[in-house]
ZAMARGU-4260 file (C-alpha; in steps of 0.2 Angstrom, whole numbers, plus 5000, padded with zeros to 4 digits):
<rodrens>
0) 4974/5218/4918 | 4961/5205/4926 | 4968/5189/4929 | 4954/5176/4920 | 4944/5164/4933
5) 4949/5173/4948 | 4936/5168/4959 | 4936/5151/4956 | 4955/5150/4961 | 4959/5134/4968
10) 4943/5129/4964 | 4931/5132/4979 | 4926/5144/4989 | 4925/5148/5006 | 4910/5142/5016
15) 4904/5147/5035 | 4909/5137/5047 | 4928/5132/5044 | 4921/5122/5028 | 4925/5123/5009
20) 4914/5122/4997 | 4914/5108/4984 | 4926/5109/4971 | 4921/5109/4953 | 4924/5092/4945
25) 4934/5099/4929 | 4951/5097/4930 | 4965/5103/4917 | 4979/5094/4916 | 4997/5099/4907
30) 5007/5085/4904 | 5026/5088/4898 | 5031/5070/4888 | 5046/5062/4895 | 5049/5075/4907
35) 5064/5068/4915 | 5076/5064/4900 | 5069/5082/4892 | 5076/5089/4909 | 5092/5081/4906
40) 5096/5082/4890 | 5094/5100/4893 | 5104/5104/4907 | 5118/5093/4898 | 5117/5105/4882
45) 5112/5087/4872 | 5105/5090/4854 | 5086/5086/4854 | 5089/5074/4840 | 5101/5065/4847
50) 5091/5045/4857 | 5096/5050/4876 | 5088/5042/4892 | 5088/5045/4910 | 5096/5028/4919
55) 5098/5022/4937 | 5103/5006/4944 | 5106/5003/4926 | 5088/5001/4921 | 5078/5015/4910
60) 5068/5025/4918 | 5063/5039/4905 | 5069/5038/4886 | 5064/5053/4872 | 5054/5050/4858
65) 5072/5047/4845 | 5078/5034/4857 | 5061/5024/4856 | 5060/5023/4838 | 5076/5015/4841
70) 5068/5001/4852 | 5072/5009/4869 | 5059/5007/4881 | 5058/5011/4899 | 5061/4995/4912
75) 5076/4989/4900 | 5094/4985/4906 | 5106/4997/4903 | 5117/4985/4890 | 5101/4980/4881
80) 5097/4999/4877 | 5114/5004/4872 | 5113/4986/4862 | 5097/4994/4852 | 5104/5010/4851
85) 5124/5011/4850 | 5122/5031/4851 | 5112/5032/4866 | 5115/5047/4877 | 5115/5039/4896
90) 5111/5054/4908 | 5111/5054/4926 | 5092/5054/4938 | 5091/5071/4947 | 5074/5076/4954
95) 5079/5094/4960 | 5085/5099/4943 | 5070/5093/4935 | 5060/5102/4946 | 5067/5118/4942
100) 5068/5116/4926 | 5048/5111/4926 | 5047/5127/4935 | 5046/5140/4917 | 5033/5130/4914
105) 5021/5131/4928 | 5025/5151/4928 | 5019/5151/4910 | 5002/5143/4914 | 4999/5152/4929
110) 5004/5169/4920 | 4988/5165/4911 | 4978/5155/4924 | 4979/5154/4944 | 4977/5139/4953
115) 4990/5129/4947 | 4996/5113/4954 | 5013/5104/4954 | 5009/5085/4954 | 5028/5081/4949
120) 5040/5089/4938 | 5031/5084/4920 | 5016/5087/4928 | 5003/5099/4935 | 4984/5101/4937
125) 4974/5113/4939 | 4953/5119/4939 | 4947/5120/4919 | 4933/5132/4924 | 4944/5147/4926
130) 4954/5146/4910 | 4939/5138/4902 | 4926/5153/4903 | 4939/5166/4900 | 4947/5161/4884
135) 4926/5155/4876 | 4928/5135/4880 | 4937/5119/4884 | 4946/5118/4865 | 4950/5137/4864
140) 4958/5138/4882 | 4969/5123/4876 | 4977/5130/4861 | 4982/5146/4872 | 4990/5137/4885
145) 5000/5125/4871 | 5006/5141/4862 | 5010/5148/4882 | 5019/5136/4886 | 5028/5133/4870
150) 5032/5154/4869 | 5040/5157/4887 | 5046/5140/4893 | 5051/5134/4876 | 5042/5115/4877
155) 5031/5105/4868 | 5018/5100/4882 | 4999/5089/4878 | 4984/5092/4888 | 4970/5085/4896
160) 4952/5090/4901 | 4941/5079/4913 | 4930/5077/4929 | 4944/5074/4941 | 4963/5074/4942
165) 4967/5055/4937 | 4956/5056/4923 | 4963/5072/4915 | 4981/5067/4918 | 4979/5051/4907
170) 4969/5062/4897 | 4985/5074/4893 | 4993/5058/4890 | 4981/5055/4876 | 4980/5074/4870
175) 4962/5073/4872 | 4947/5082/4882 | 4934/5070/4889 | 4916/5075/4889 | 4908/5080/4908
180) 4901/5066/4917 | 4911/5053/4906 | 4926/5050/4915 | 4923/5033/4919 | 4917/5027/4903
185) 4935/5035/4896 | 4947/5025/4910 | 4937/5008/4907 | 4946/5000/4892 | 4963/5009/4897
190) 4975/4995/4908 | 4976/4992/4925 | 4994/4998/4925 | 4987/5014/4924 | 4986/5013/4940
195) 5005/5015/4943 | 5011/5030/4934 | 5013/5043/4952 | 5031/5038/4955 | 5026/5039/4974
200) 5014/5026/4974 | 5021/5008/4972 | 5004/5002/4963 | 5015/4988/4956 | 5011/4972/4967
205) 4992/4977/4966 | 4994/4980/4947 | 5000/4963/4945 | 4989/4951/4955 | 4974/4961/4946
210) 4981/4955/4930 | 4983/4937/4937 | 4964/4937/4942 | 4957/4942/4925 | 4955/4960/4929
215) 4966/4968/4918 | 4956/4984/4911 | 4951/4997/4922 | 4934/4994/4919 | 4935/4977/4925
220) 4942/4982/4941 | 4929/4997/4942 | 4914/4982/4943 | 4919/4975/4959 | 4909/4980/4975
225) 4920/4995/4986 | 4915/4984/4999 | 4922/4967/4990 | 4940/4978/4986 | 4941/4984/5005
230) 4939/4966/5013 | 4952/4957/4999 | 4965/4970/4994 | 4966/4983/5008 | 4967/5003/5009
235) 4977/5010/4996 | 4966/4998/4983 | 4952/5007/4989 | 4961/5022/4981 | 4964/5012/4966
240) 4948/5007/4965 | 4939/5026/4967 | 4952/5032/4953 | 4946/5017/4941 | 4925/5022/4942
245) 4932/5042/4940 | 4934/5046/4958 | 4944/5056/4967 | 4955/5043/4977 | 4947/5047/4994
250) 4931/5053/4998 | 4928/5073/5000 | 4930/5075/5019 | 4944/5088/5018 | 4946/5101/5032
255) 4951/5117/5032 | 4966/5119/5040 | 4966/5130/5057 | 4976/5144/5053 | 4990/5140/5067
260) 4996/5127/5055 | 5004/5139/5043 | 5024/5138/5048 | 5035/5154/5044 | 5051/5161/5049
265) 5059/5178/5046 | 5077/5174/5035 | 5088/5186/5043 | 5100/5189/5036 | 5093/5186/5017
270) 5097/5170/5009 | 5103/5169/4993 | 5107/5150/4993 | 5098/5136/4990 | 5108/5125/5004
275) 5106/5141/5018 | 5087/5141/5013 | 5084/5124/5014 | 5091/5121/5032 | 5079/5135/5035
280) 5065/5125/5026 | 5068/5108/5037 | 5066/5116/5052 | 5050/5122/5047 | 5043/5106/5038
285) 5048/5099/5057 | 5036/5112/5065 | 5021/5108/5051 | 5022/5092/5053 | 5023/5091/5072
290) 5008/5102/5072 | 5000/5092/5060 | 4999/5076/5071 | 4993/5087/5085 | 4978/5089/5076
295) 4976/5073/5069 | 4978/5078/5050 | 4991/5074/5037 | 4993/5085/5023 | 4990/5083/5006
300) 4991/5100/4997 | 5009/5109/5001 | 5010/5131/4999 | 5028/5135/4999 | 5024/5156/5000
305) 5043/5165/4999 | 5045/5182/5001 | 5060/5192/4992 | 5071/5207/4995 | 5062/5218/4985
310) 5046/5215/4991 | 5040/5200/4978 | 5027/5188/4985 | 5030/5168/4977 | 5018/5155/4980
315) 5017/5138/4973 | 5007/5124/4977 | 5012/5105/4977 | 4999/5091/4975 | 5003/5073/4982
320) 4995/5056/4981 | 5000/5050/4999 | 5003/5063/5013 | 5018/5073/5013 | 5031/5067/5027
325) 5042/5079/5032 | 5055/5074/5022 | 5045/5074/5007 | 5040/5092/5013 | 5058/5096/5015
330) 5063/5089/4994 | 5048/5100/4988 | 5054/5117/4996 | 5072/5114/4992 | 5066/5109/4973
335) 5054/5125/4974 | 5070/5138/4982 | 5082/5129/4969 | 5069/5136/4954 | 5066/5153/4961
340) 5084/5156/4966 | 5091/5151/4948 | 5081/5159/4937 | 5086/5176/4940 | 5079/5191/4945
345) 5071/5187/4960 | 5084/5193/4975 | 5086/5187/4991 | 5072/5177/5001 | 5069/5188/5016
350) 5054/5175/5023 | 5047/5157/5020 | 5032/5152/5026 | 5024/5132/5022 | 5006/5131/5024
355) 4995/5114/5021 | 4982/5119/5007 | 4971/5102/5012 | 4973/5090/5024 | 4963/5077/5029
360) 4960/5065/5048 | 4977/5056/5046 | 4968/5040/5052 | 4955/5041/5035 | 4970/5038/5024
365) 4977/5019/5033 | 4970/5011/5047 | 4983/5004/5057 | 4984/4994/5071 | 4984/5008/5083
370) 4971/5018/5074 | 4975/5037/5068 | 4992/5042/5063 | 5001/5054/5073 | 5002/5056/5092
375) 4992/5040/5094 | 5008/5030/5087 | 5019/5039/5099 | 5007/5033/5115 | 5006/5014/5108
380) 5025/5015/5105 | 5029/5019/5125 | 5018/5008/5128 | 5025/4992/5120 | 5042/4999/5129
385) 5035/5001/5146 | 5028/4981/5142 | 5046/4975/5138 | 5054/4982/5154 | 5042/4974/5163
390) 5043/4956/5154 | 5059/4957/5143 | 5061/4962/5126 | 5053/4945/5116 | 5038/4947/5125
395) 5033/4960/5111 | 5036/4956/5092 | 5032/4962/5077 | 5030/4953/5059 | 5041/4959/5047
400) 5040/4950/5025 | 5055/4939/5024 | 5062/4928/5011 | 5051/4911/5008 | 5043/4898/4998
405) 5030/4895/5011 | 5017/4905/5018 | 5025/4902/5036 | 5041/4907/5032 | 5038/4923/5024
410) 5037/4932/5041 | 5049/4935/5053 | 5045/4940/5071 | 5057/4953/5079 | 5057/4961/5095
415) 5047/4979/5096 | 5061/4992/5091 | 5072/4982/5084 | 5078/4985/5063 | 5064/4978/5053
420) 5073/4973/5039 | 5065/4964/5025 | 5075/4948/5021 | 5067/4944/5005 | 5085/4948/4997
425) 5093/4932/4992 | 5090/4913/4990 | 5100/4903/5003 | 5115/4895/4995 | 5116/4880/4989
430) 5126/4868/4977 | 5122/4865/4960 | 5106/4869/4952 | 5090/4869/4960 | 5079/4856/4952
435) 5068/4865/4944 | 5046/4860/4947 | 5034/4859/4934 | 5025/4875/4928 | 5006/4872/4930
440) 4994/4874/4915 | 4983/4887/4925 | 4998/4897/4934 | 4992/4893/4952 | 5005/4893/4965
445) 5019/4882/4964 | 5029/4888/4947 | 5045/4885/4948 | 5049/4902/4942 | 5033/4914/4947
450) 5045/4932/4942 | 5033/4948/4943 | 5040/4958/4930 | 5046/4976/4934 | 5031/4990/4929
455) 5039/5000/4915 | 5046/5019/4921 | 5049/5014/4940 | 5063/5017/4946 | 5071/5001/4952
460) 5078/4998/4969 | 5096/4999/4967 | 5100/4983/4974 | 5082/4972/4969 | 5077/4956/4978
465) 5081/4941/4973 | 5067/4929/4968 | 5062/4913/4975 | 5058/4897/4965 | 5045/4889/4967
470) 5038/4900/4982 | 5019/4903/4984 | 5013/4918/4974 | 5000/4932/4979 | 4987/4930/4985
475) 4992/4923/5002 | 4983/4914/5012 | 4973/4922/5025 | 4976/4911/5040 | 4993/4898/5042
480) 4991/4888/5056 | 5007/4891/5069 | 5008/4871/5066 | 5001/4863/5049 | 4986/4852/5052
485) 4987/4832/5045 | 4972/4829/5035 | 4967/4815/5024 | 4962/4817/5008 | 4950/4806/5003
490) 4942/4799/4983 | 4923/4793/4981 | 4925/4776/4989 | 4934/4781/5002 | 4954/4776/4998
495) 4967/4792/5000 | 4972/4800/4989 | 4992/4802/4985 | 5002/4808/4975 | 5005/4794/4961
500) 5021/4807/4952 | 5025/4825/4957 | 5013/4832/4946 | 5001/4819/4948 | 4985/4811/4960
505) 4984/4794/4960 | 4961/4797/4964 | 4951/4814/4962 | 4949/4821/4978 | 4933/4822/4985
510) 4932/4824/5003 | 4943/4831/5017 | 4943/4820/5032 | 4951/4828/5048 | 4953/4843/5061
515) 4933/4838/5063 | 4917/4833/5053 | 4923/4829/5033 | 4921/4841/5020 | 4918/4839/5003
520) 4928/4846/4989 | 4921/4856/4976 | 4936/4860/4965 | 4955/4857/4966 | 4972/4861/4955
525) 4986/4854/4954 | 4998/4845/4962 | 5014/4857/4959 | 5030/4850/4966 | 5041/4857/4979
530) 5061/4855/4981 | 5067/4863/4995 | 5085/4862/5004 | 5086/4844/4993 | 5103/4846/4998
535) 5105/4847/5017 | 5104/4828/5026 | 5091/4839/5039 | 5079/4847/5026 | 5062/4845/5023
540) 5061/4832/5007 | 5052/4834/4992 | 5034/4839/4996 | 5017/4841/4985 | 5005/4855/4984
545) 4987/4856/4981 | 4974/4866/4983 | 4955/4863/4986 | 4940/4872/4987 | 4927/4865/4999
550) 4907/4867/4997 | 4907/4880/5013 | 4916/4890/4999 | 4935/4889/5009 | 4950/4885/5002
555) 4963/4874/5011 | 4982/4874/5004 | 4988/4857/5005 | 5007/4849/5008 | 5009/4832/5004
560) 5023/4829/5016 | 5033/4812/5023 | 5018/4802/5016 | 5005/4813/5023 | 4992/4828/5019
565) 4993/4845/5031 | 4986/4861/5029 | 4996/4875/5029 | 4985/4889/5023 | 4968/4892/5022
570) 4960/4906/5010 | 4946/4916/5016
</rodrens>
């Protein structure tokens, strides 16, 4: 029996010249709901009508469809879901068994299908022409794969139908198709925290300050200039940004992988084990990955091929948003081993082989500091080491975030290999209360309590860092002086300005006069107060901040300080 939509497998063809052609912009997208607590509640034997929810550091991170008509929703406190739902079933994260658990499900589309793609356990892509012209159309091809799914893996899934991968995965979200060529008129009245859904991207920050500039829709972010987005917000917004307007996240430049890539090893004796294949499988993500960064690529698209006993060929392809290191590589195969191992049937693995089904040039996905990722990191690095021999180990820092209210405190120089640990864990301690500032009317920096919320379905750190109040919010400044600058800030007739309360100028600014020829001021907000270390005999003292736009179009963050203006930031 012919397999439908076999020569578009994978979605492209092979083109002279080690290239590939272009792939076709429709993607299918099958979507599990609530993948994770399904999983669970499965592998716990719990009744489907019974509220359960998948927890860790006692925060939800999936709840099923009974429990939220209960009011559970995912980001809420442990206490405050059982509070709404007394009955609530609390099961344990484990991304291994909801991978092999997923697995039934990907075997059911691809039994009708090839070409399909494990995103993450809950869901997978893969190219709608295939399926599409076999079964007579986008709708028809749908309903086959819904009863499939729904006959050999025994799970209710909703799927999607657009140009691209992030499009049709909302899509499925949404249970909808989206007409070709119409992607981005589909994302633009979604929300920006769209954005982040992939559990391996932390989109969270960026998510935020999009909102807190007015660009909450996808749409609105869409409108900015690439160009605009790669000067403020950096690399992985670019990405953002691609996905928004219907993009793919980077642009088509994959390679096709030299065929020397491809790591395998013979299993001899068979393995029969997860654990005994997985020690095989690390050793081999160690070779791919070190041969990887020979070439300069990072890979993208993960083939785990396995070879059993009795002569059956398994292959299954992983998808990732970031490229795969190698122990992300490593977590995918033992997920894949731990599927085909337990659901019977199979035998023994007699031979494993990892292949990169698309990488792209390392350095395309983040430039750093050295450039490409790879063995370009490893030459910088001797580098900085031979320097310290030669002039001590503080003659080579690096910044690390730390804890702060100021922009200058916010980074810590350490020497080069020491831990970089990010020290944005705890308020200093202190007596008492702190005495809280006022909140300002148009939330520029200064709040007394500026607390980004947790994105809903993320899985929180286990041990989250603390907040600072009253410290500067995003966006930072894009220069801070080493030493902050006095200034005088000055009214139309010339007297200073000063602050006449906390929260209020005794003038309207209108000029800067300092640091060379004076400036005038074009806009301003504020004052917001500052109380810092108030009880220490050595601390700084209450302080004042304001900031100012000048006519040049910069921005200058000003401290009022021991009767005096400085800058201590300017924003670009």
């Amino acid at each position: 029996m012919s397999t439908p939509g076999t020569a578009e497998a994978g979605g492209a063809t092979g083109t002279g010249g080690g290239g590939r052609a272009e792939p076709d912009p429709r993607v299918l997208a099958v979507w599990s709901p609530d993948w994770p607590v399904t999983a669970a509640a499965r592998a716990a034997h719990v009744p489907a009508d019974r509220p359960a929810a998948v927890l860790h550091a006692n925060r939800v991170l999936a709840c099923s469809a009974t429990a939220r008509r209960h009011g559970v929703r995912r980001g809420l406190r442990r206490r405050e879901a059982q509070a709404r739902c007394p009955e609530l079933v609390v099961l344990a994260p484990d991304p291994g068994r909801d991978a092999r658990l997923f697995e039934p499900v990907a075997a059911a589309v691809e039994a009708l299908a090839p070409g399909v793609e494990v995103v993450r356990p809950g869901l997978l892509v893969l190219p709608a022409r295939g399926p599409v012209g076999w079964f007579g159309g986008e709708r028809a091809a749908v309903e086959r794969l819904i009863d499939q799914v729904a006959l050999h893996a025994g799970t209710e899934c909703q799927i999607g139908v657009a140009d691209g991968m992030f499009a049709a995965a909302l899509a499925a979200r949404r249970g909808r198709g989206v007409p070709p060529g119409r992607s981005a008129e589909f994302l633009a009245p979604l929300e920006v925290a769209e954005l982040d859904r992939d559990p391996d991207v932390d989109r969270a920050a960026l998510v935020d300050l999009l909102r807190r500039l007015g660009l909450r829709s996808l749409g609105a972010f869409a409108s900015l200039s690439e160009s605009d987005v790669a000067s403020r917000f950096g690399a992985d917004a670019v990405a953002a940004h691609r996905l928004a307007r219907g993009l793919d996240p980077r642009p088509p430049a994959r390679r096709l992988p030299p065929e020397e890539l491809s790591a395998a090893v013979e299993l001899d004796p068979p393995v029969d084990r997860v654990d005994a294949a997985a020690f095989a499988a690390r050793a081999l993500a160690t070779r791919l990955h070190t041969a990887l960064a020979g070439h300069g690529l990072a890979c993208t698209r993960l083939g785990v091929h396995a070879r059993t006993e009795s002569g059956e060929e398994l292959l299954r392809v992983w998808r990732c948003a970031e490229p795969l290191t190698p122990s992300g590589t490593v977590d995918r195969v033992r997920w894949q081993l731990d599927s085909w191992l337990g659901r019977g049937g199979s035998g023994t693995l007699v031979a494993l082989r990892l292949t990169p089904e698309d990488t792209v040039v390392a350095g395309a996905l983040q430039r750093g500091l050295w450039g490409d990722v790879g063995e370009g990191d490893e030459r910088a690095g001797r580098a900085l080491v031979r320097v310290q021999a030669l002039l001590g180990p503080e003659a080579v820092l690096t910044a690390v975030p730390a804890g702060g209210r100021d922009p200058g405190e916010r980074v810590r120089l350490v020497p080069w290999g020491d831990e970089r640990v990010v020290e944005d864990t705890a308020i200093p301690a202190r007596p008492g209360p702190v005495a809280p500032a006022r909140d300002g009317a148009t939330g520029a920096p200064g709040h007394a309590e500026q607390v980004t919320p947790e994105p809903p379905g993320r899985r929180p750190p286990a041990d989250p860092p603390a907040t600072w109040p009253g410290r500067l919010p995003a966006p930072s400044p894009a220069t801070v002086p080493p030493d902050p600058v006095p200034v005088r800030l000055l009214a139309a007739d010339g007297a200073e300005v000063c602050p006449a309360a906390p929260d209020l100028l005794d003038g309207v600014p209108r000029r800067v006069a300092g640091g060379g020829p004076d400036r005038e001021v074009t806009g301003w907000a504020g004052p917001w107060p500052v109380h810092t270390r108030w009880w220490a005999p050595d601390g700084p003292g209450p302080a004042v901040r304001l900031q100012v736009v000048l006519a040049d179009g910069t921005a200058l963050l000003l401290v009022h300080r021991g009767g005096r203006w400085e800058v201590t930031g300017v924003y670009d």
